[in-house]
DSSP file (Angstrom, degrees, kcal/mol; ACC not computed):
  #  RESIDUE AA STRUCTURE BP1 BP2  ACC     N-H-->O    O-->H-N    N-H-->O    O-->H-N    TCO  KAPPA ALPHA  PHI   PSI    X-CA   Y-CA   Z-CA
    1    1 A X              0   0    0      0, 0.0     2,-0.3     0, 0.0    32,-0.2   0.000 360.0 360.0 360.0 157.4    0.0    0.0    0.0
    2    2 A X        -     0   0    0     30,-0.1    28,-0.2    31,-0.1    27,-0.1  -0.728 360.0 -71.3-132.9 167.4    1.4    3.4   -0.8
    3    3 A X    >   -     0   0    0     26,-2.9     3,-1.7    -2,-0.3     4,-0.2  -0.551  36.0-125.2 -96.2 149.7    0.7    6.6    1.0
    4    4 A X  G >  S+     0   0    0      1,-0.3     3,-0.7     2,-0.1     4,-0.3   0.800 106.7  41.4 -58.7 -37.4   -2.6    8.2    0.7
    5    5 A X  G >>  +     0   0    0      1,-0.2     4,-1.2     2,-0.1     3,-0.9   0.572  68.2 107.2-104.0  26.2   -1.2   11.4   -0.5
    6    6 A X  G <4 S+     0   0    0     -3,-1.7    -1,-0.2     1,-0.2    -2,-0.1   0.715  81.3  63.6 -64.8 -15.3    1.5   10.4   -2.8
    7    7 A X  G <4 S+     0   0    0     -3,-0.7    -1,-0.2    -4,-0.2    -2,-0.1   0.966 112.0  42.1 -49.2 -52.1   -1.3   11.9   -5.6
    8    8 A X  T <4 S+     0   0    0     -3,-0.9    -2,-0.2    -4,-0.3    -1,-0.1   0.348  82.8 109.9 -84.8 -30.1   -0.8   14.8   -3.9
    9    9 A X    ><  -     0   0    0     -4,-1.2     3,-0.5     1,-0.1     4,-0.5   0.144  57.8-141.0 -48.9 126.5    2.8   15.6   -3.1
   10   10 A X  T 3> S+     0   0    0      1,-0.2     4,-1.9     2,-0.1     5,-0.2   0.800  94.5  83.8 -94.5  -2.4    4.5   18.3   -4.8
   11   11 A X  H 3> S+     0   0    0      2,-0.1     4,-1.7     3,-0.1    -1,-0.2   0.792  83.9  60.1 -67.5  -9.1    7.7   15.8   -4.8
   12   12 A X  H X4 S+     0   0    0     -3,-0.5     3,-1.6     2,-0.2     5,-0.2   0.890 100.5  54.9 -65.5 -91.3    6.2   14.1   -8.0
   13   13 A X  H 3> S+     0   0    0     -4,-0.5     4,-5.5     1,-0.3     6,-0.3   0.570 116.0  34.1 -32.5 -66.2    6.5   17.4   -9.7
   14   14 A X  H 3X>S+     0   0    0     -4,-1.9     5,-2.1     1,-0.2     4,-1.3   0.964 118.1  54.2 -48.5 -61.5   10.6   17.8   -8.8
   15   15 A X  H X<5S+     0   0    0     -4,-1.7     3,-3.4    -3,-1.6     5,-0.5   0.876 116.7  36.1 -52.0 -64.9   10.6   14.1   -9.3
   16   16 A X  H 345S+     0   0    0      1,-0.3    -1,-0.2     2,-0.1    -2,-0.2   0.788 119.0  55.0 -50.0 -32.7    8.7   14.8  -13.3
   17   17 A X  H 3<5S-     0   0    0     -4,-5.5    -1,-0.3    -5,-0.2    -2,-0.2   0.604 118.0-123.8 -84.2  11.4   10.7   17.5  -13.3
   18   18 A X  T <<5S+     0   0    0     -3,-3.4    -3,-0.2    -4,-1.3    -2,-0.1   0.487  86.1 101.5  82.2  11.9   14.1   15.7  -12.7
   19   19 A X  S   <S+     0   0    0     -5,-2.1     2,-0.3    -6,-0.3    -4,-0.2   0.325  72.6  59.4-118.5  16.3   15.1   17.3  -10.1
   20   20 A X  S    S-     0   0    0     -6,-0.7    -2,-0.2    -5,-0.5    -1,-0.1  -0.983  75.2-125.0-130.7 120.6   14.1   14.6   -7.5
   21   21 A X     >  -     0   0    0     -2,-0.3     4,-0.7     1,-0.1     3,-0.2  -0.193   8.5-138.1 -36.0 147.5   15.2   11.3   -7.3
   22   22 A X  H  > S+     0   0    0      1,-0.2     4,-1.7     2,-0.2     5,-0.2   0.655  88.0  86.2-109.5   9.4   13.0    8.8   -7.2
   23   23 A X  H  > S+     0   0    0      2,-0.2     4,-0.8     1,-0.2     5,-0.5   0.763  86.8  68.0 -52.8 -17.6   14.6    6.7   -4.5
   24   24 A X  H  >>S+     0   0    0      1,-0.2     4,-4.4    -3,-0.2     5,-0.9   0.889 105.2  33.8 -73.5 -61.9   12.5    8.9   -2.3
   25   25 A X  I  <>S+     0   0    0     -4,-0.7     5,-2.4     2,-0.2     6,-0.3   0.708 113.9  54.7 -81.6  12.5    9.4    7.7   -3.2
   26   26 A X  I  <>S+     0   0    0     -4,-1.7     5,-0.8     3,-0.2    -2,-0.2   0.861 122.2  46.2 -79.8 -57.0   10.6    3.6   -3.8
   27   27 A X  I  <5S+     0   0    0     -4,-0.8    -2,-0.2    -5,-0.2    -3,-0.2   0.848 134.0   2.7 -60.0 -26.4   11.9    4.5    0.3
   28   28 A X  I  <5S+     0   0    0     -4,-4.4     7,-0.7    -5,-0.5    -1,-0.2   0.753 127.1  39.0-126.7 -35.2    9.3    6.1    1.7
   29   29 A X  I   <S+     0   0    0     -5,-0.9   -26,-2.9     1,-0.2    -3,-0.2   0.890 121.3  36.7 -89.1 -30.1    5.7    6.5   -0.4
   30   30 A X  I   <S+     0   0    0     -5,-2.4    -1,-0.2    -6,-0.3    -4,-0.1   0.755  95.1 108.4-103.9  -9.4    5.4    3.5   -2.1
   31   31 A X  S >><S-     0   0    0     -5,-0.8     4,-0.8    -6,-0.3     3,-0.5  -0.316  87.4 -94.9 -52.4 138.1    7.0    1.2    0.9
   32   32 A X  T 34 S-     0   0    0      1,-0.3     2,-0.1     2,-0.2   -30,-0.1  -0.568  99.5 -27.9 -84.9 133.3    4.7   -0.8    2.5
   33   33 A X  T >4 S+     0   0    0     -2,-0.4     3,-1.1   -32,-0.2    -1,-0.3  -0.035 104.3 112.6 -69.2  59.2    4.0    1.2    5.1
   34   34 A X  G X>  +     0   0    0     -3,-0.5     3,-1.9     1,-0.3     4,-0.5   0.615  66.2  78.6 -67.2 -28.0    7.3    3.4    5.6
   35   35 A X  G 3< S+     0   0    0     -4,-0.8     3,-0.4    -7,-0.7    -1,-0.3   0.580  72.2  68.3 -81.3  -8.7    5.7    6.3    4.6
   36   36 A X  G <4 S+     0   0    0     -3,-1.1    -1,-0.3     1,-0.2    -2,-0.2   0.639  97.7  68.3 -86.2  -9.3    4.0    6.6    8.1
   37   37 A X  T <4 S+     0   0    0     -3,-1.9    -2,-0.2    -9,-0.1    -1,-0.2   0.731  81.8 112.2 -14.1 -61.5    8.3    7.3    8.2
   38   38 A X     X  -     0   0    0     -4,-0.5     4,-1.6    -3,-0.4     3,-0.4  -0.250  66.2-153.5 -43.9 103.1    7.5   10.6    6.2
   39   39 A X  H  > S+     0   0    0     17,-2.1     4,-0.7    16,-0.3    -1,-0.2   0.411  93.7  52.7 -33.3 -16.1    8.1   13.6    7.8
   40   40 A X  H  > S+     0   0    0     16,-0.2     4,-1.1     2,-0.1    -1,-0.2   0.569  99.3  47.0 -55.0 -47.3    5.6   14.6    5.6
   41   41 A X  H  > S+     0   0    0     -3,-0.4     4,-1.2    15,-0.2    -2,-0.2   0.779 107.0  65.5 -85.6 -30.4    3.1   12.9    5.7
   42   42 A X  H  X S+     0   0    0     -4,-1.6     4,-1.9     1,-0.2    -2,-0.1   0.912 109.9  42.0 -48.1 -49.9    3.3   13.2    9.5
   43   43 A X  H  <>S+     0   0    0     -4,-0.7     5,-2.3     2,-0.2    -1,-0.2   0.671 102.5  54.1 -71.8 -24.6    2.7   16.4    9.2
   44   44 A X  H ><5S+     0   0    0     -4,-1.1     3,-0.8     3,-0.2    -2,-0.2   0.703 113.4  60.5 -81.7  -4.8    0.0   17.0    6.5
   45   45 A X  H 3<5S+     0   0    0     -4,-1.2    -2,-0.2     1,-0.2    -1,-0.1   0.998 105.8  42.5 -50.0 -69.3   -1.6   14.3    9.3
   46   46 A X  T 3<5S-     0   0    0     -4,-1.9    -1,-0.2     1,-0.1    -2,-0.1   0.259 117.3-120.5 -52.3  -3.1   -1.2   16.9   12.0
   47   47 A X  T < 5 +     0   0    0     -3,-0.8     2,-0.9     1,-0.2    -3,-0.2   0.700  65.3 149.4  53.0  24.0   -2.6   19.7    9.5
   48   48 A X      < -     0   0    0     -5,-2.3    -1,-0.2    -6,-0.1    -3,-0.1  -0.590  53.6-116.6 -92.9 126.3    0.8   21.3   10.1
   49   49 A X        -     0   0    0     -2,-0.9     2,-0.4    -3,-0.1    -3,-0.0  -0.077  34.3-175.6 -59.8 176.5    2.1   23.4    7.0
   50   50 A X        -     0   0    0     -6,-0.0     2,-0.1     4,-0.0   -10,-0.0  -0.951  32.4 -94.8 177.6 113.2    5.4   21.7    5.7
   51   51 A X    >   -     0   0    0     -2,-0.4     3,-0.8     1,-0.1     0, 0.0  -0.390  28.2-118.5 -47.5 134.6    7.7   23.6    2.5
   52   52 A X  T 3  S+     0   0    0      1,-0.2    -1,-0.1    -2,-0.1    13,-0.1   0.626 117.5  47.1 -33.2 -42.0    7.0   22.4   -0.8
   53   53 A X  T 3  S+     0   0    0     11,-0.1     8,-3.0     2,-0.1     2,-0.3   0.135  79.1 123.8-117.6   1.5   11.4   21.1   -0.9
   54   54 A X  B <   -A   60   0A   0     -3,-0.8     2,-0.7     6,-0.3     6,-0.2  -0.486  57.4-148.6 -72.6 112.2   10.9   19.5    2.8
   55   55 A X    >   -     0   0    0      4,-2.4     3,-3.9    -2,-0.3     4,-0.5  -0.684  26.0-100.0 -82.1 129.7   12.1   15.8    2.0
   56   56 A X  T 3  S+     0   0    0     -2,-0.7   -17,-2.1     1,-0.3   -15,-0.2   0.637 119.4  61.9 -23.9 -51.3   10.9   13.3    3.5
   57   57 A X  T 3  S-     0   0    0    -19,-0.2    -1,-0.3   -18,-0.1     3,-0.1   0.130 122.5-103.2 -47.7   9.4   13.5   12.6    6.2
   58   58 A X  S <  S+     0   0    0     -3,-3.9    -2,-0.2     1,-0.3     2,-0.1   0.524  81.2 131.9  79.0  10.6   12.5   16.1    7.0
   59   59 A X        -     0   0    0     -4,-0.5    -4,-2.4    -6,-0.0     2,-0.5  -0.186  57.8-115.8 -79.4 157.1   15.4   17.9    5.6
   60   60 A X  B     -A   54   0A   0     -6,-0.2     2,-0.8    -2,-0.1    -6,-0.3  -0.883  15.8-156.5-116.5 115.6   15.1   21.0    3.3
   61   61 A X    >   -     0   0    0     -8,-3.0     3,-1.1    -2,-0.5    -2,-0.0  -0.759   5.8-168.2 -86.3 101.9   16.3   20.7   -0.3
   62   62 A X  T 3  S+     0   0    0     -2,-0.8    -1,-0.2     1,-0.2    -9,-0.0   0.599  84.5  60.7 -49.8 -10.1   17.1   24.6   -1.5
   63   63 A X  T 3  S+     0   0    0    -10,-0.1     2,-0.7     1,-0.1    -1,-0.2   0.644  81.4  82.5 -96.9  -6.8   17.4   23.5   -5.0
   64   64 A X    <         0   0    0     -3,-1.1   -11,-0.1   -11,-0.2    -1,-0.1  -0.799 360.0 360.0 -93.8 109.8   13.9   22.1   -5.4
   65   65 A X              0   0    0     -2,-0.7    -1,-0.1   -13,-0.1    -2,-0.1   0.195 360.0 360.0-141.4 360.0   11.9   25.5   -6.2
């Protein structure tokens, strides 16, 4: 199962636009259920706003804009 907001994510975009790997989402979004992992996902849980370039391990990438 894969995480419910991987639809949603604006790390597909960077990802379509090349400028994301896609080891992020085989590690965290489409791992069976690693993504609860996600600093991300943790947060859109919590309704807490979260950057666009925020990686999953909870890091901030400045070069994803």
């Amino acid at each position: 199962m894969a995480c419910k907001w991987i639809a949603l994510c604006p790390l597909r975009r960077f990802e379509e636009q090349g400028k994301l790997d896609n080891k992020w989402k085989k590690q965290y979004c489409e791992s069976r259920n690693n993504w609860k992992n996600c600093k991300r996902y943790q947060m859109e849980e919590k309704g807490i706003t979260h950057s666009d370039n925020m990686l999953p391990d909870g890091t901030i990438d400045e070069n994803l804009k």
